[in-house]
C-alpha positions as CSV (number, residue, x, y, z in Angstrom):
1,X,-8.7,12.1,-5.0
2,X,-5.3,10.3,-3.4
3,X,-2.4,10.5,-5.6
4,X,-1.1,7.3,-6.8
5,X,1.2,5.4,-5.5
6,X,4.5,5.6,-8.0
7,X,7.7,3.8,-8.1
8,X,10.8,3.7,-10.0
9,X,13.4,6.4,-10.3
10,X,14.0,9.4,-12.5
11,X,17.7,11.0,-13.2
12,X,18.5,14.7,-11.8
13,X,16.5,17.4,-13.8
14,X,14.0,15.2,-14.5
15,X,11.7,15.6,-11.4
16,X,8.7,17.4,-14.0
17,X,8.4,13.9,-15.6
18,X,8.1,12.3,-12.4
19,X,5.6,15.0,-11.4
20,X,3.8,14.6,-14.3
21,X,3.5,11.5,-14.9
22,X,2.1,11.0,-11.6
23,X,-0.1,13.5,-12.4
24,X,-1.7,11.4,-15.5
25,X,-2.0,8.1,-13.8
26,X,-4.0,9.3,-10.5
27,X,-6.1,10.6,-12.9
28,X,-7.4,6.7,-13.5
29,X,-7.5,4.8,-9.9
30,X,-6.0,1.7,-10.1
31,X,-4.3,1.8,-13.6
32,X,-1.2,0.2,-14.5
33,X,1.5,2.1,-16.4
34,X,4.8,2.3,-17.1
35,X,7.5,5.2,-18.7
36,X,11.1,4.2,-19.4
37,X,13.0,7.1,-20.8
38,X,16.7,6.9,-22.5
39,X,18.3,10.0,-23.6
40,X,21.4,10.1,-25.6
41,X,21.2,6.1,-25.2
42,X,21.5,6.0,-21.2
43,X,18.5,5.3,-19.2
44,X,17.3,8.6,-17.2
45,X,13.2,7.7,-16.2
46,X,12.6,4.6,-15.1
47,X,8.8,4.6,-13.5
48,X,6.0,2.4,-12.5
49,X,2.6,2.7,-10.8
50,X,-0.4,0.0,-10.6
51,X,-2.4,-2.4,-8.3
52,X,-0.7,-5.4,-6.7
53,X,1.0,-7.4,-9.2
54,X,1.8,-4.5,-11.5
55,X,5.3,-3.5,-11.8
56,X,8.4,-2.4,-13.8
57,X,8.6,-5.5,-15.4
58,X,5.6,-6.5,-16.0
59,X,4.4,-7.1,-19.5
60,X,1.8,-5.6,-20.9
61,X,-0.2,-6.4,-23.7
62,X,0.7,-3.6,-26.1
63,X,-1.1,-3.8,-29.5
64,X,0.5,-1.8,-32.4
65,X,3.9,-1.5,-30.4
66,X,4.3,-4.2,-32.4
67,X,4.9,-2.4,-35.8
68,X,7.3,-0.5,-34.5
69,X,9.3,-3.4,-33.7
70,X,8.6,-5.0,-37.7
71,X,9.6,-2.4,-39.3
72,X,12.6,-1.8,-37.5
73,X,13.0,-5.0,-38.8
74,X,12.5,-4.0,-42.1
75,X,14.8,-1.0,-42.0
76,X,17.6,-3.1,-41.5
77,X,16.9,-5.4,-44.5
78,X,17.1,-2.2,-46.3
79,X,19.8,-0.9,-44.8
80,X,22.1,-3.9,-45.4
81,X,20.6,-3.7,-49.3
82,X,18.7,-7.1,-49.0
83,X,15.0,-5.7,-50.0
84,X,14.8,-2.6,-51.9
85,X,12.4,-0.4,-51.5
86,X,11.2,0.9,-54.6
87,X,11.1,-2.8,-56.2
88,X,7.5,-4.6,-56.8
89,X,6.6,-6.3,-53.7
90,X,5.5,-9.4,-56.6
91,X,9.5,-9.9,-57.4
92,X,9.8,-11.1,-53.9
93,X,6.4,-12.5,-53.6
94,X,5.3,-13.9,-56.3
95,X,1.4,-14.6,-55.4
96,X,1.0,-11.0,-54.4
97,X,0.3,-9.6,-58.0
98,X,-2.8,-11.4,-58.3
99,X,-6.3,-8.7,-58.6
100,X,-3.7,-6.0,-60.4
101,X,-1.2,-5.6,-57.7
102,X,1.6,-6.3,-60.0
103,X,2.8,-2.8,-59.8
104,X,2.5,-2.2,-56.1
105,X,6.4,-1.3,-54.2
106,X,7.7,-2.2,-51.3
107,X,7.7,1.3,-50.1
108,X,3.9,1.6,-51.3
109,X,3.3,-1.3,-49.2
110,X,5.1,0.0,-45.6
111,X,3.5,3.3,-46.0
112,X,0.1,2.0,-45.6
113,X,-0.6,3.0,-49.4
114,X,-1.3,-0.2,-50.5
115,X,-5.4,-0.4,-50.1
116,X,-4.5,-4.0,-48.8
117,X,-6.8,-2.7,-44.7
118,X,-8.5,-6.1,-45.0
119,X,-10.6,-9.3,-46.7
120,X,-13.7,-9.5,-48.4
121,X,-15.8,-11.6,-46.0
122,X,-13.2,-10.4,-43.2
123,X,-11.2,-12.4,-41.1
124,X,-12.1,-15.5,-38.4
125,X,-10.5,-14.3,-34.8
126,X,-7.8,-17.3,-35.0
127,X,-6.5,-15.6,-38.5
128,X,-6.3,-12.5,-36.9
129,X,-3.5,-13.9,-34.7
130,X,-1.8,-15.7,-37.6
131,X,0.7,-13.7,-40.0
132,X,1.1,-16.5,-42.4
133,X,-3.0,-17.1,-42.9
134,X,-3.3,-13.3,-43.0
135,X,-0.6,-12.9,-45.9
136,X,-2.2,-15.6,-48.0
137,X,-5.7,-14.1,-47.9
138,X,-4.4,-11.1,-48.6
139,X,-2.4,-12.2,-51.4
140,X,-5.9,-12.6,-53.5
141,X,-7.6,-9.7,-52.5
142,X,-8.6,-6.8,-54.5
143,X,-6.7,-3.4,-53.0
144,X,-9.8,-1.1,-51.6
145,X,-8.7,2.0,-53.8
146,X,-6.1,2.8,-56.0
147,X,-2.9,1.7,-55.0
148,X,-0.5,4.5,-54.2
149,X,-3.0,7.3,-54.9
150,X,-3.7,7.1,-51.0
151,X,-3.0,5.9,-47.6
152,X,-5.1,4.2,-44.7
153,X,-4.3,2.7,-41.5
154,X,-4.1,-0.9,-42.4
155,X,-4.4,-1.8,-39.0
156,X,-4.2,-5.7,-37.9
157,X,-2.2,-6.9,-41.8
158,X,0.4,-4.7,-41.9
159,X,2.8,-6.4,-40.2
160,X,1.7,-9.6,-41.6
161,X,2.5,-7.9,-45.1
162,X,5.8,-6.5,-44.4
163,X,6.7,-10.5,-42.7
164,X,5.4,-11.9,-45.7
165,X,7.7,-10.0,-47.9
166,X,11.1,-10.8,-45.2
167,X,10.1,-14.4,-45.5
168,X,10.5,-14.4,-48.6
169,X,13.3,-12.6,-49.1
170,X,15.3,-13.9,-45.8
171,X,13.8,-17.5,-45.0
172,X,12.6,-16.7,-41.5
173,X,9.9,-14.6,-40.4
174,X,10.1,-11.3,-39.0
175,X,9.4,-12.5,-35.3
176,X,12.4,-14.5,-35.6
177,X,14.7,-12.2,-37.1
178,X,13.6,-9.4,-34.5
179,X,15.1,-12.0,-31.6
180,X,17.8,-12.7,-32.9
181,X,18.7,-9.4,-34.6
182,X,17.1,-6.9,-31.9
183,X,15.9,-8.3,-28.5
184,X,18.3,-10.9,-27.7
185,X,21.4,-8.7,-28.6
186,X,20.1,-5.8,-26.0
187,X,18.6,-7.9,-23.7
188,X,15.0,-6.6,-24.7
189,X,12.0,-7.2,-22.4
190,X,9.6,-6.7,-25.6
191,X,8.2,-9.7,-27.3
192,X,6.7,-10.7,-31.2
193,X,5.7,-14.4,-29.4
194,X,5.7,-14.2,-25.8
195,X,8.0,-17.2,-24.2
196,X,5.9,-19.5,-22.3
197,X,8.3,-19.5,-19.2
198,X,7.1,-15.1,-19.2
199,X,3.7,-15.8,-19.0
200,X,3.8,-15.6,-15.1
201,X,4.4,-11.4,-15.8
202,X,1.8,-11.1,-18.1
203,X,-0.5,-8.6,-16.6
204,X,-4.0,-8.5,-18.9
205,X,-5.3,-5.6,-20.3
206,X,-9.0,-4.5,-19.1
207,X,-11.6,-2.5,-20.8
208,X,-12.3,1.2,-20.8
209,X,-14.1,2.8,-18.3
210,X,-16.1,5.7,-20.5
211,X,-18.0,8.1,-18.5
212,X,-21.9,8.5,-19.3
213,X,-21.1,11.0,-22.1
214,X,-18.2,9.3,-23.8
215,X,-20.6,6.0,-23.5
216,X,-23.4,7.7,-25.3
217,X,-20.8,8.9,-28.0
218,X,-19.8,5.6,-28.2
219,X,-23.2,4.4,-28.9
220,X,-24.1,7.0,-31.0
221,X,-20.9,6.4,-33.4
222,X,-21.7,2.8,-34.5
223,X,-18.6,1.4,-36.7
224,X,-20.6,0.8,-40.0
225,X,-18.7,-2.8,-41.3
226,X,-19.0,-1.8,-44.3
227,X,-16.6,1.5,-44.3
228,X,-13.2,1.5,-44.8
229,X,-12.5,1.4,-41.3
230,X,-14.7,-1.8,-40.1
231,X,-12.9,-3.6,-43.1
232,X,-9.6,-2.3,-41.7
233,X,-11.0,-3.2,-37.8
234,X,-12.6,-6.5,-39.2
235,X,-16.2,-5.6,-38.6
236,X,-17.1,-6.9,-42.2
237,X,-16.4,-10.4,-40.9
238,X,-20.1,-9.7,-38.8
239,X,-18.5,-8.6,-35.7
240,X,-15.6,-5.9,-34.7
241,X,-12.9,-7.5,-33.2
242,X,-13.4,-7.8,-29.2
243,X,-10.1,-5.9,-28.6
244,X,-10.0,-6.7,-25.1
245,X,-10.3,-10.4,-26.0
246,X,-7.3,-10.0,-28.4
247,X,-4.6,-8.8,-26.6
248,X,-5.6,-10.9,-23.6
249,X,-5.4,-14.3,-25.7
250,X,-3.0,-16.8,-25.2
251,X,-3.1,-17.5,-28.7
252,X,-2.2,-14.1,-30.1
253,X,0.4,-13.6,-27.2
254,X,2.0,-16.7,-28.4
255,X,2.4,-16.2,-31.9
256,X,3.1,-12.6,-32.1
257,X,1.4,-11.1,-35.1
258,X,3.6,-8.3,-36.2
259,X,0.6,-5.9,-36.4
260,X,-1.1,-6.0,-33.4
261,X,0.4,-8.8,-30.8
262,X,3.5,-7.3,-29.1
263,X,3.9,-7.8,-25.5
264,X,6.1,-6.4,-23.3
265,X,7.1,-3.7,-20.8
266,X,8.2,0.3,-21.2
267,X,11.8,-0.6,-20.3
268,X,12.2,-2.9,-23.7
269,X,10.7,-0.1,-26.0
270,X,12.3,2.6,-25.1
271,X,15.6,0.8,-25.1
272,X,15.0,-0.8,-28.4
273,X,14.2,2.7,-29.8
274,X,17.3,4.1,-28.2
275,X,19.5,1.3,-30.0
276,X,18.2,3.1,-33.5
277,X,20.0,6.0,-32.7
278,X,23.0,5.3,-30.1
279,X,25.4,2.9,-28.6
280,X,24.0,0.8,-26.3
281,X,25.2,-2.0,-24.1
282,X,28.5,-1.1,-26.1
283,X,26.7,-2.0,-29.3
284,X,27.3,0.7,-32.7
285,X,23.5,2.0,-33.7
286,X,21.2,0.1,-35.4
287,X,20.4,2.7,-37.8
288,X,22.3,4.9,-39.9
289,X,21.7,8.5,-39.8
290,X,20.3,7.9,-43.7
291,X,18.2,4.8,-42.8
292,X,16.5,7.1,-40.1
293,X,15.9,9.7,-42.7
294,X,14.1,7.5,-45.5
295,X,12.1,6.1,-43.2
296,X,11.0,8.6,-40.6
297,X,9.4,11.9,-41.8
298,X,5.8,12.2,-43.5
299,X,5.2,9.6,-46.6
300,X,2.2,11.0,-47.7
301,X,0.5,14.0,-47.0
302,X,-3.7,14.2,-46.7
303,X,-6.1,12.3,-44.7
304,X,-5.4,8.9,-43.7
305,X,-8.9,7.4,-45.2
306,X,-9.3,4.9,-42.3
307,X,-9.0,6.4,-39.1
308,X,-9.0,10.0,-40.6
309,X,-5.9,11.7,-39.1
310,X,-3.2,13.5,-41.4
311,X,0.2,12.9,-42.6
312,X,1.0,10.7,-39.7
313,X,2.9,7.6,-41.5
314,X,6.3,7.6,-42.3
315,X,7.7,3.7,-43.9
316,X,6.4,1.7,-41.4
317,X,6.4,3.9,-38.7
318,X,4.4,6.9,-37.6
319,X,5.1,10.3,-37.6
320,X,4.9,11.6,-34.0
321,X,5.9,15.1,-34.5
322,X,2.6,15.4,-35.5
323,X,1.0,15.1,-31.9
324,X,3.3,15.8,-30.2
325,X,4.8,19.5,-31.0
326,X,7.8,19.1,-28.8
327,X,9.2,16.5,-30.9
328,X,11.4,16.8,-34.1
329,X,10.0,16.0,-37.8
330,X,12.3,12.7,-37.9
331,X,10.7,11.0,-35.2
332,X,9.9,7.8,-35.1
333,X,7.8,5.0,-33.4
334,X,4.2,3.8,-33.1
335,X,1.7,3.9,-30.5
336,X,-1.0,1.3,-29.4
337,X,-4.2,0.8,-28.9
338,X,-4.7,1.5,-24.9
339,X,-3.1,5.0,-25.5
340,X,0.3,3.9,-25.0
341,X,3.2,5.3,-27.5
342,X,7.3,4.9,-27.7
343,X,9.6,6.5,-30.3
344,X,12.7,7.6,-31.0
345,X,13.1,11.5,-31.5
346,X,16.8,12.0,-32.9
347,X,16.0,15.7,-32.3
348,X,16.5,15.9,-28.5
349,X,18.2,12.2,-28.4
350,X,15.3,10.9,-26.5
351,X,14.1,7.3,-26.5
352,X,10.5,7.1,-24.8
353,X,7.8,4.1,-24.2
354,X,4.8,5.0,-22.1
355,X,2.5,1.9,-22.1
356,X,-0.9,1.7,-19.9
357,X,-2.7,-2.1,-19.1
358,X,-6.3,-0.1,-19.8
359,X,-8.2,1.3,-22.8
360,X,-8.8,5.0,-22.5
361,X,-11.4,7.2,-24.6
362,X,-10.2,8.2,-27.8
363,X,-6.9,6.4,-26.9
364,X,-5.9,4.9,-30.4
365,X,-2.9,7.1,-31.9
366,X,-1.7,7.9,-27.9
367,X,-3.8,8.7,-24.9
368,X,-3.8,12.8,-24.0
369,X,-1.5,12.5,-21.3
370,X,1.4,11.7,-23.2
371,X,1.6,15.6,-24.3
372,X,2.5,16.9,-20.9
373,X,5.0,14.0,-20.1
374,X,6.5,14.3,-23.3
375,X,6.6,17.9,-23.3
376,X,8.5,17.5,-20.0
377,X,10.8,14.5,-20.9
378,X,12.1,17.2,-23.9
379,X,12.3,20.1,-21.8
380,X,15.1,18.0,-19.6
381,X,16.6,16.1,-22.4
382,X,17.3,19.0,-23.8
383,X,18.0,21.4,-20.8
C-alpha cells in the first residue's frame, strides 16, 4: 500500500503526529481528513490529506460537532448568570412541563438525563433538520424513563432542546448567538447554517466501506425501531435516518440543527476549543476555569441506555478522558458521527479537531485512530 499523500505543516517536536497521522489515513485510500492542533492557544499541527478537491479548508460535513459548539453556547449563558442550571427547564419554557416534565432542570436536560431521545411516531426527515419543529414535538412528549434516574444519548434533539431553552431565555437562537458570540469574533471556519456563498468548499461526506465481516455484522445487528436507540436514531418513524443523506443535504447544511448539522473544517474546532481555555487572537478565554469544571467531568455514572457506553457525558459535552487515556478528567468536546472528534483538554493545554469526510466501522463516539494521534499530540504538548 502507497502512503498517502499529506499536506500541511506541524510545529518542532511534533513530527510523531505528522507520522501518525499519516499512518491512519493511508490506512483508507482516498479519504479526506483533516487535524488542526492548538496547544497552550497557538496553533502547532496544521494537516490535510484527500483526493482532488480536498483540502485544509474544506468543509466537512461533521454531525455531532455540532453539540460541542451549542453547548459552548450554553456555558456562557451560565457563566454570565442568564440561565441557571438547576432551575426547571418549564420556568423558561413554559410548554415543556406538559406529560409530567414539570420537575425536569436545566442541568437534567444538558446531561442527556432527560428521557426526551425522540417522538412517538418519530420524526419526518425535514423535522429532523429543523430545531424549532423538533422543540415543539418534543415539548408534548412523554420522557422514555424516569427523568433524572438515567441518561441516554439523545442524539439528533439535544441541541434542539438546549436552543429551545436559549430562545427563550435570550430572543435568538443558539445558531445565531454562536456567530456572533463565537465564530465571528475568532474568525471560525465552523458553521450552525452554512453561508450560501461557502457552499463551493463543501466537500460531501460518502458512506462506509465495511469489509465482508463488518458487513455481515452489520446485517446481523438489525436496529430494532422499537428500542431505545431506533427512537433515539429515528427508526420508529419506519425507517432509520439515511445518515449519508443527512449530512449531505442542503437543507440541513443550511439551517444548522444544533444536534447534528455542523459543518466545517479541523482548523475552526480546534481553535474554537482553544478559545475555552486561552487567549486567542488577543481575545481573554471564553471560559472560566469554574465554568470548565461544572461542565466538563462525568455527570452521571452507569451505562448510557442508548448507545451503551459509560460515564461519557459531562453538561452538554462528552467526557473524552474516557477513550482516550492520555487525556485529563476535565476534558471536553464531542465527536461525530464519521469517527471524527475535537476537544479541549486543559490538562496538557491542547486544543484538537480531527474530522474525516467518510463513515468508518464502529466510528460513532471517535474512529480508533484517534488513540495513537492523540496519544502523540500529548506526548509533545506536554514534552
Amino acid at each position: 500500500m502507497s502512503t498517502a499523500e499529506v499536506h500541511g505543516h506541524v510545529s518542532p517536536g511534533y513530527e510523531k503526529v505528522r507520522d501518525e497521522f499519516t499512518a491512519a489515513v493511508t490506512a483508507e485510500e482516498g479519504l479526506g481528513a483533516q487535524l488542526s492542533v492548538y496547544a497552550k492557544g497557538r496553533p502547532v499541527v496544521d494537516l490535510w490529506t484527500g483526493p482532488p478537491g480536498v483540502d485544509g479548508d474544506s468543509l466537512f460535513p461533521n454531525y455531532s460537532s455540532a453539540k460541542g459548539a451549542a453547548h459552548l453556547v450554553a456555558a456562557l449563558l451560565v457563566q454570565d448568570g442568564v440561565i441557571a442550571l438547576d432551575a426547571p427547564v418549564a420556568r423558561y419554557w413554559p410548554e415543556f412541563a406538559a406529560e409530567g416534565k414539570e420537575r425536569i432542570t436545566f442541568r437534567e436536560l444538558i446531561a442527556h438525563r432527560a428521557g426526551l431521545i425522540g417522538v412517538d411516531g418519530g420524526f419526518a426527515f425535514d423535522e429532523l433538520a429543523d430545531d424549532r419543529r423538533i422543540a415543539e414535538r418534543l415539548a408534548g412528549q412523554k420522557p422514555f424513563w424516569e427523568p433524572g434516574t438515567a441518561y441516554g444519548y439523545h442524539g439528533f434533539v439535544i441541541g434542539a432542546l438546549t436552543g429551545e431553552v436559549v430562545r427563550r431565555v435570550t430572543g435568538k437562537s443558539i445558531q445565531e448567538l454562536y456567530s456572533e458570540r463565537i465564530r465571528v469574533p475568532y474568525g471560525l471556519d465552523y458553521h450552525l447554517g452554512l453561508p450560501e456563498a461557502l457552499e463551493p468548499r463543501f466537500v460531501p461526506v460518502e458512506a462506509m466501506r465495511p469489509t465482508p465481516e463488518q458487513a455481515a455484522e452489520l446485517a446481523a445487528h438489525p436496529l430494532d425501531p422499537d428500542s431505545l436507540r431506533g427512537i433515539a436514531f429515528n427508526a420508529n418513524s419506519g425507517e432509520a435516518v439515511d445518515r449519508v443523506a443527512f449530512g449531505n443535504s442542503p437543507l440541513v447544511r443550511r439551517l444548522g440543527p444544533a444536534s447534528s448539522g455542523g459543518v466545517g473544517n479541523a482548523r475552526g474546532l480546534a481553535k474554537m476549543y482553544a478559545a475555552t481555555l486561552h487567549r486567542v487572537d488577543g481575545l481573554d478565554p471564553l471560559l472560566r476555569p469554574e465554568t470548565v469544571a461544572e461542565f466538563a467531568g462525568v455527570s452521571m455514572e452507569g451505562v448510557d441506555l442508548v448507545d451503551g457506553q459509560s460515564g461519557h457525558f459531562g453538561l452538554g459535552f462528552e467526557v473524552p478522558s474516557r477513550r482516550y487515556g492520555s487525556l485529563g478528567d476535565d476534558a471536553f468536546g464531542h465527536s461525530g458521527a464519521t469517527g471524527s472528534t475535537s476537544f479541549a483538554d486543559p490538562a496538557s493545554g491542547v486544543a484538537y479537531s480531527y474530522l474525516r469526510n467518510r463513515f468508518v466501522f464502529g466510528g460513532g463516539g471517535g474512529s480508533p485512530e484517534n488513540r495513537p494521534i492523540i496519544a502523540a499530540v500529548v506526548e509533545a504538548a506536554t514534552a
